[in-house]
C-alpha positions in Angstrom: 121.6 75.7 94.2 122.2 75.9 97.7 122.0 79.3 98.1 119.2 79.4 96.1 117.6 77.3 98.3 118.0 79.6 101.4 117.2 82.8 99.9 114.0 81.4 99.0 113.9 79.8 102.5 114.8 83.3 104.3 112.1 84.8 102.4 109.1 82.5 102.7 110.3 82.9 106.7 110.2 86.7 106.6 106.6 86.4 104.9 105.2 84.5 107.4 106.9 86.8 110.1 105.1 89.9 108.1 101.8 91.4 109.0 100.1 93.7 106.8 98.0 96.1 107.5 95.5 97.7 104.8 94.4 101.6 105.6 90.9 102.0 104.7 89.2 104.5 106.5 89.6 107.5 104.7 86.6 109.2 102.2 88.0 109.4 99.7 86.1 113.4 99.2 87.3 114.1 95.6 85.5 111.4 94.3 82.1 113.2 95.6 78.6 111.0 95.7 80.5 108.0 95.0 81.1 107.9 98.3 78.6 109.3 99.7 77.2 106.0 101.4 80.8 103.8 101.5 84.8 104.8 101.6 86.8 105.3 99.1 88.7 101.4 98.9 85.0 99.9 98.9 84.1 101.9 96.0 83.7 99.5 92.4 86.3 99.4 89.7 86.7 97.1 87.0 83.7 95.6 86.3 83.1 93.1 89.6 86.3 94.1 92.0 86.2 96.8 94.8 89.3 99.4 95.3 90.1 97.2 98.4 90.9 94.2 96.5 94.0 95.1 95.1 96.4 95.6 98.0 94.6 92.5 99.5 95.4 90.7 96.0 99.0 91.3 95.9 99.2 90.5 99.4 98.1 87.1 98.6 99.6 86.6 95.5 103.1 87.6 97.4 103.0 85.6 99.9 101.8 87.2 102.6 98.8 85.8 104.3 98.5 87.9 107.7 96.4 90.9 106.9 94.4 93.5 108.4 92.0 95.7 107.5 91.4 99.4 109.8 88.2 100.7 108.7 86.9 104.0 110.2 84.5 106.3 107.7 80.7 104.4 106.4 82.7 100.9 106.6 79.6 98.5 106.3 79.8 97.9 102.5 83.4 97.1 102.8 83.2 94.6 105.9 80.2 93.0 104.0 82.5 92.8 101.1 85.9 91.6 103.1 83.7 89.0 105.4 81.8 87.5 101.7 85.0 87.6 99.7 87.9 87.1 102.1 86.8 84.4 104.1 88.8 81.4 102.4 91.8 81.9 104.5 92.7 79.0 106.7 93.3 80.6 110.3 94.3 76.9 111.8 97.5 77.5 109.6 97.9 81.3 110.1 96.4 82.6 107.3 93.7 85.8 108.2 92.0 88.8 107.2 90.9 90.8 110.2 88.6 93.3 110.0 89.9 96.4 112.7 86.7 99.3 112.9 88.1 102.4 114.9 87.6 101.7 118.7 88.6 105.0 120.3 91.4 102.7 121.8 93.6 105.8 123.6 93.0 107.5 126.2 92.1 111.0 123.9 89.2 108.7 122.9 89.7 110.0 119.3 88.6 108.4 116.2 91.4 107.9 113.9 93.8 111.4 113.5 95.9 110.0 110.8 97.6 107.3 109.1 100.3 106.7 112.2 98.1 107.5 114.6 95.3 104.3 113.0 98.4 101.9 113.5 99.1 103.3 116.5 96.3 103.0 118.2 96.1 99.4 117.0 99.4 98.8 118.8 98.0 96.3 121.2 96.5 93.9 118.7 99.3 94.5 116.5 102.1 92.9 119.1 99.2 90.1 119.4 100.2 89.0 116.3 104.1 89.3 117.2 105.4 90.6 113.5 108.9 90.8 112.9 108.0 93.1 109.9 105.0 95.3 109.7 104.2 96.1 106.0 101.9 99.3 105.9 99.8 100.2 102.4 97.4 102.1 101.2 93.6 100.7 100.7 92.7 102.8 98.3 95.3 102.5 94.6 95.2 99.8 91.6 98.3 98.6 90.9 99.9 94.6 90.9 102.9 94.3 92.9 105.1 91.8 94.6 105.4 93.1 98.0 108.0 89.7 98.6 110.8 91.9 96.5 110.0 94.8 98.6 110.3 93.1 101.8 113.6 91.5 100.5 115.3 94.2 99.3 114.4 95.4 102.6 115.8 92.9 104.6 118.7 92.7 101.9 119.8 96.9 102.8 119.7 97.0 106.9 116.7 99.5 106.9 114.8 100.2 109.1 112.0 101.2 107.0 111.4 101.3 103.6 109.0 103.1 101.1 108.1 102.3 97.9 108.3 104.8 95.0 107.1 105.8 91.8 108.8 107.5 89.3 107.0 110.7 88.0 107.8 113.3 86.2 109.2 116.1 88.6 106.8 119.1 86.9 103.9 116.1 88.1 105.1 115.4 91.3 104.0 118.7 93.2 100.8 116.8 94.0 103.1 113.9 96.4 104.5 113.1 98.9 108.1 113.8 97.4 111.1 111.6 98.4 115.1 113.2 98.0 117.8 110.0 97.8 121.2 109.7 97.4 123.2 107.3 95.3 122.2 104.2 96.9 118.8 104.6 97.3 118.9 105.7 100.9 116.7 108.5 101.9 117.9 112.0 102.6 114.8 114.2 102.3 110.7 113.4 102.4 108.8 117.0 101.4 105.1 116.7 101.4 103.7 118.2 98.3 106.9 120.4 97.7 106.5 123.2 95.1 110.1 122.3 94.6 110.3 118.6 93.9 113.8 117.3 94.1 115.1 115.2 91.5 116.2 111.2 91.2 119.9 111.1 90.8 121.6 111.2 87.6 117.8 112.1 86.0 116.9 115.8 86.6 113.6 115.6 85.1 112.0 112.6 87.5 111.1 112.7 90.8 110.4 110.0 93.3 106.9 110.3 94.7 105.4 107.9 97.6 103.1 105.4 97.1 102.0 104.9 101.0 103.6 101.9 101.1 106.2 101.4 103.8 107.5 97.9 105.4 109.1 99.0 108.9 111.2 96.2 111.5 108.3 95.7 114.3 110.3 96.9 117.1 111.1 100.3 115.4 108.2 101.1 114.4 106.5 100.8 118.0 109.0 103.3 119.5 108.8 105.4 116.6 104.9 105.4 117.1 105.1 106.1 120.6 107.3 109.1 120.2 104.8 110.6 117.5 102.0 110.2 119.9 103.3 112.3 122.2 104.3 115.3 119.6 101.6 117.5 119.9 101.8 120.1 117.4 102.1 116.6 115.1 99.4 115.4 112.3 100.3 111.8 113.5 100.6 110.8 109.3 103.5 108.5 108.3 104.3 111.1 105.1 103.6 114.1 107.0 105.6 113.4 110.0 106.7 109.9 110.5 109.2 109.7 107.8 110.4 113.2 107.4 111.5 113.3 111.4 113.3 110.2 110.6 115.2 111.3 108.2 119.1 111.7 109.3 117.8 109.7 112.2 117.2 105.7 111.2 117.9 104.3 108.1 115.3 104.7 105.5 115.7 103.7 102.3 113.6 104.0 98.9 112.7 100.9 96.9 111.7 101.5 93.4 108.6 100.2 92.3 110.1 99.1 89.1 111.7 96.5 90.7 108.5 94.7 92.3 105.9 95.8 89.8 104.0 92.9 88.1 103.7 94.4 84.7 101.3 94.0 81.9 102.0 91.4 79.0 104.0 93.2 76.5 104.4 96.6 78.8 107.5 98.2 80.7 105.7 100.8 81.8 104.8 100.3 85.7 101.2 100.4 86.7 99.8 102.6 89.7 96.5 104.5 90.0 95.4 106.9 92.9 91.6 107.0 91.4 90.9 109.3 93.6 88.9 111.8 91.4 86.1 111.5 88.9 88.3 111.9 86.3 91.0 109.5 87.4 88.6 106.8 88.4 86.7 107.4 85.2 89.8 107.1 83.0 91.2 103.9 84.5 88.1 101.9 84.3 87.6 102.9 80.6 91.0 101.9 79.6 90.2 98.6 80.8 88.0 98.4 77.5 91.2 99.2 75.1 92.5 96.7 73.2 95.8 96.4 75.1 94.6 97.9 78.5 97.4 99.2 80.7 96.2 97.0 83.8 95.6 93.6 83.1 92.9 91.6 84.6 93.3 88.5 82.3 96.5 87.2 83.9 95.8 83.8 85.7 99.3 83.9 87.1 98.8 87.3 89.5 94.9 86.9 89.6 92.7 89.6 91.6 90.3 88.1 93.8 87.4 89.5 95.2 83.7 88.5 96.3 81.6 87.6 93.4 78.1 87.4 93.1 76.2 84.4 91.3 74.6 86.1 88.7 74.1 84.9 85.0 75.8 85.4 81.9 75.7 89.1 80.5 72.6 88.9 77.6 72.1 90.6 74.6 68.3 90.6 73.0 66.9 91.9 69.9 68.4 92.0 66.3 66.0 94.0 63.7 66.5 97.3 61.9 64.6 98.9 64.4 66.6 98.1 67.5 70.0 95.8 67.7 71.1 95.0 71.9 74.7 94.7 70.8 78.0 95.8 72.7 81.6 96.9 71.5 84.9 97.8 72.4 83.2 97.2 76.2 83.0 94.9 79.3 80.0 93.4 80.4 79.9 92.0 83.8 77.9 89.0 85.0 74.1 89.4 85.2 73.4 92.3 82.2 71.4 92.5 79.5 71.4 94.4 76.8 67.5 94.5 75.5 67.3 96.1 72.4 70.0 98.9 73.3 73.5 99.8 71.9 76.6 99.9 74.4 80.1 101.3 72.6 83.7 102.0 74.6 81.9 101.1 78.3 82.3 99.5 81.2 78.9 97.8 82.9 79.1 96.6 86.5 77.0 93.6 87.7 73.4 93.5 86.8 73.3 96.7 84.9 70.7 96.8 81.9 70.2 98.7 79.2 66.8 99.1 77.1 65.7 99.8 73.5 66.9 102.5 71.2 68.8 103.8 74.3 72.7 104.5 73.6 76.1 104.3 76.1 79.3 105.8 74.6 82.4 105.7 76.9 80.3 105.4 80.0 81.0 103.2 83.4 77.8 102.1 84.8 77.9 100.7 88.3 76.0 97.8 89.4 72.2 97.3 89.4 71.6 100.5 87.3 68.7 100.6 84.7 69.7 102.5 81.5 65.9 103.7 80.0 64.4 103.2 76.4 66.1 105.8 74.4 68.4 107.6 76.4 72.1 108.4 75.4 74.5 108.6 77.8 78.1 109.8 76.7 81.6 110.3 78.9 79.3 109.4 82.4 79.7 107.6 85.5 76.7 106.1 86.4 76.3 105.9 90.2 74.9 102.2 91.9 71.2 101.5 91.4 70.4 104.4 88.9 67.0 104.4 87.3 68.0 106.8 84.1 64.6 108.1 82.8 63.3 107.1 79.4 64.9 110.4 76.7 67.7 111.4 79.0 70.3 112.4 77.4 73.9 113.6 79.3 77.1 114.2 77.8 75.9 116.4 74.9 75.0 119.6 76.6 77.7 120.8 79.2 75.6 123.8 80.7 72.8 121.8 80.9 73.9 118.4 82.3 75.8 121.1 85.2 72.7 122.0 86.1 71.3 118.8 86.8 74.6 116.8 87.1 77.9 117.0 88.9 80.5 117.8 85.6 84.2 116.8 86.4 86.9 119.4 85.1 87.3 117.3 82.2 83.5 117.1 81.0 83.0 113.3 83.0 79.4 113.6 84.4 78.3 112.2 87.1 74.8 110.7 87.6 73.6 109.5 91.1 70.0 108.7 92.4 70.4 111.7 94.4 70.7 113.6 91.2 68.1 111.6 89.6 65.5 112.6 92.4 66.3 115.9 92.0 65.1 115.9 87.8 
């Protein structure tokens, strides 16, 4: 019992000595219009949650209460969002989620050149905060995990940094940042989108690819950061040059997300999502409708929390021959209404509603769209604040919706005011 007591002493101590830092800055280009007017990790997903909130999520929900967020590209939706949602921390007791825009804080006077080079240029207000461990993720992936086993396991091994991997299949894994281990986890190669992936040990066919998620011992990652900022022919990215000139030099070691995922009710299968395409983002939000959706949202014990708006209960009006507002297999989100109007296989944000006779088959609409009388809408993603004209119909015509529409390489279409204006 004793020792149980101390390891769960040791760790609660190494939390509070962790900082976090969320990267949020980039584009996120391959998901086109969407973001257009906001990055990538502000983007909506799920019904009422931004990108954003997931990392921040499982930092709470770890443990970790000292975050921050480095913004850089269209950041004002996602400090609105971060300063309405996040603001229940108690800072009296430690607790925080800064917000960190891009200050130009070297002397190049350069925005932001790459993932090391955001955190390094932060360096000041980083040793502010005095971290003993400086946990670095990605703001821009869906998954649950418990960074608490990460940062114990990395405590647990002598590391000096550790990165957290997913196991892919190796013909997959060309698109990654590819990691090469030995028996014991320890890293012994990082290739950056290798046509060659190399292969976990003992399975030939899996590779592990990086998730951008790395917990690094304060100190070494300060010298490490000032070495890189001198390297001139260097990209300044952790995955692109951080890691792989570390490799043979410090210990690195490779901590399987397996063992820190916070898995699904009834699933085995770990859970991460770079929805970083139309087709990706498109995909994950409509298995959210499924019956037994990969992610789940419904568990009160790892909840995802995020800024939500006081709106009313979703509506459904109508029921004659004529016209029926129903919904099924779909999510409905606070504040829509379905007059009149038949939703199947969707996924409506806030405040989206949908008229009479009109139809939505496997379609996410965003918030505060308006869906007109008799349109039919199949396999779309309907960008924020549409107004879809009364008859349109998309998803039924290929040739014609990509003349009016941008039409994903698996038929997803999306539909954006800008596209609307166009019509």
């Amino acid at each position: 019992m004793d020792e149980i007591t101390d390891y769960h002493l040791d760790i609660n101590r190494a939390l509070r000595e962790t900082l976090a830092l969320v990267l949020a800055g980039g584009r996120g280009s391959r998901l086109h219009d969407l973001t257009n007017r906001e990055s990538k990790p502000a983007v909506p997903f799920g019904g009422k949650y931004r990108i954003i909130d997931f990392p921040l999520s499982n930092c709470m929900n770890s443990g970790i209460r000292r975050m921050c967020v480095l913004t850089q590209y269209r950041a004002h939706t996602l400090i609105h969002h971060i300063q309405r949602g996040w603001g229940f921390l108690k800072a009296e007791i430690g607790e925080f989620v800064e917000l960190w825009p891009a200050q130009q804080q070297t002397i190049k006077e350069t925005w932001y050149q790459g993932t090391a080079d955001a955190v390094h240029q932060n360096l000041e207000l980083i040793r502010a905060h005095d971290p003993r461990y400086v946990l670095i993720l990605a703001g821009d992936h869906i998954y649950k995990q418990d960074y608490s086993k990460l940062i114990a396991q990395h405590i647990a091994s002598g590391a000096d940094c550790s990165v957290a991997c997913v196991d892919v299949p190796r013909a997959d894994a060309t698109g990654f940042g590819c990691v090469d281990v030995d028996a014991d986890d320890m890293i012994v190669g990082f290739l950056e989108k290798p046509a060659n992936p190399p292969s976990i040990p003992g399975h030939p066919d899996r590779t592990f690819a990086s998730m951008g998620i790395y917990v690094f011992n304060a100190d070494y990652l300060y010298e490490i950061l000032r070495i890189d900022a001198e390297e001139a022919d260097s990209q300044h990215d952790f995955g692109r040059d951080i890691i792989p000139s570390q490799v043979g030099r410090a210990r690195i070691k490779a901590h399987r997300f397996t063992q820190s995922c916070v898995y699904s009710v009834g699933r085995r299968e770990p859970y991460w999502r770079d929805v970083g395409t139309l087709d990706a983002y498109w995909a994950a939000n409509i298995d959210l409708v499924s019956v037994t959706p990969a992610l789940d949202l419904y568990d009160t014990d790892w909840p995802i929390w995020t800024y939500q708006m006081q709106r009313p209960p979703a509506k459904f009006v109508f029921d004659t021959d004529e016209r029926r507002g129903m919904a099924v297999d779909s999510m409905l989100s606070a504040g829509c209404i379905v007059s009149g109007g038949k939703v199947s296989g969707s996924l409506l944000f806030n405040d989206v509603r949908v008229n009479s006779y009109s139809e939505v088959i496997d379609t996410v609409v965003l918030p505060m769209s308006d869906i007109g009388r008799h349109a039919r809408l199949t396999k779309c993603i309907v960008g924020t604040g549409c107004r879809i004209p009364e008859g349109l119909v998309v998803g039924e015509d290929p040739e014609e919706d990509a003349k009016r529409f941008l039409v994903s390489e698996t038929g997803i279409t999306l539909i954006t005011p800008e596209h609307l204006a166009r019509l």
